[in-house]
C-alpha atoms as one frame of an Amber mdcrd trajectory, in Angstrom:
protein
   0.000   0.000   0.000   1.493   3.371  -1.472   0.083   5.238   1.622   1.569
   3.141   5.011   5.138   1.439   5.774   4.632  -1.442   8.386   7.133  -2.828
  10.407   7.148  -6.525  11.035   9.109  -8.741  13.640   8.893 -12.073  13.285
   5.048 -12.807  12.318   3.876  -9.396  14.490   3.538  -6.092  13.207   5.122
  -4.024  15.397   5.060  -0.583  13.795   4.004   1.597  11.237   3.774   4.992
   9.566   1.364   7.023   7.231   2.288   8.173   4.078  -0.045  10.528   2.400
   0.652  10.650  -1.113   0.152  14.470  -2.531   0.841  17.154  -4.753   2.694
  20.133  -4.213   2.589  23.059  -6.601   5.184  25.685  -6.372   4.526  28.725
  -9.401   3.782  26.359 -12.435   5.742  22.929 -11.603   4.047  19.940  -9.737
   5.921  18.252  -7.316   5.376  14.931  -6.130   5.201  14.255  -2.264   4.136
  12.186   0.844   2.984  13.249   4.338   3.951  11.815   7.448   1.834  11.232
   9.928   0.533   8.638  12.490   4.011   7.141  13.842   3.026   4.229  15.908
   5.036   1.936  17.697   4.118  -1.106  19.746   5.532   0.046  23.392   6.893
  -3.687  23.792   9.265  -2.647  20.935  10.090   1.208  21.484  13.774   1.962
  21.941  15.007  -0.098  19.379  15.267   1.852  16.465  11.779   0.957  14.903
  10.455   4.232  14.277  13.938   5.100  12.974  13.602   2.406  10.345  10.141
   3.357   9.337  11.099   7.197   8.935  14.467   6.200   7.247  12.164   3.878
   4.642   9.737   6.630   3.821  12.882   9.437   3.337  13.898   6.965   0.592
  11.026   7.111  -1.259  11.746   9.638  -4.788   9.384  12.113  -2.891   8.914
  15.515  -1.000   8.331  14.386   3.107   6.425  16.638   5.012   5.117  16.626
   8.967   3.331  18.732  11.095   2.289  19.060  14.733   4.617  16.128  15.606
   4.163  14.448  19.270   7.586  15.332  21.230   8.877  11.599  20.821   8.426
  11.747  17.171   9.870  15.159  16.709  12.752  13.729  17.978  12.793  10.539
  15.142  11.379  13.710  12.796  14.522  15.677  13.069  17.114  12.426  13.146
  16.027  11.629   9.904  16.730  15.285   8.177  13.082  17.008   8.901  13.617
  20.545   9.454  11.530  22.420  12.595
């Protein structure tokens, strides 16, 4: 699914993170994009770099990455993986 990265361990799924697709139009040109939102993290598997992975995965994407209105814990995975404030 184009719009949500899950992260799996073992047969569970342990994470996952939305991806909006959209459309950004700056003076004439059309640029693709994706916004993040809804970083969730089973709390038996916090702390070990799952939300990391998930953020890392969707900065990979060809894509424009936007947030807004983080919580404080993701801010914090937000701005590790290159989102500026």
């Amino acid at each position: 699914m184009d719009g949500l990265l899950l992260a799996k361990f073992e047969d569970k799924i342990i994470g996952q993170l939305g991806l909006l697709p959209v459309k950004l139009k700056h003076e004439k040109k059309i640029y693709e994009a994706q916004w993040a939102c809804d970083l969730i993290v089973d709390p038996e598997y916090r702390k070990l770099g799952t939300g990391n992975m998930l953020f890392e995965a969707g900065m990979k994407r060809d894509k424009i990455t936007l947030g807004n209105n983080p919580s404080p814990k993701a801010e914090v995975l937000m701005l590790k993986a290159g989102f500026n404030p």
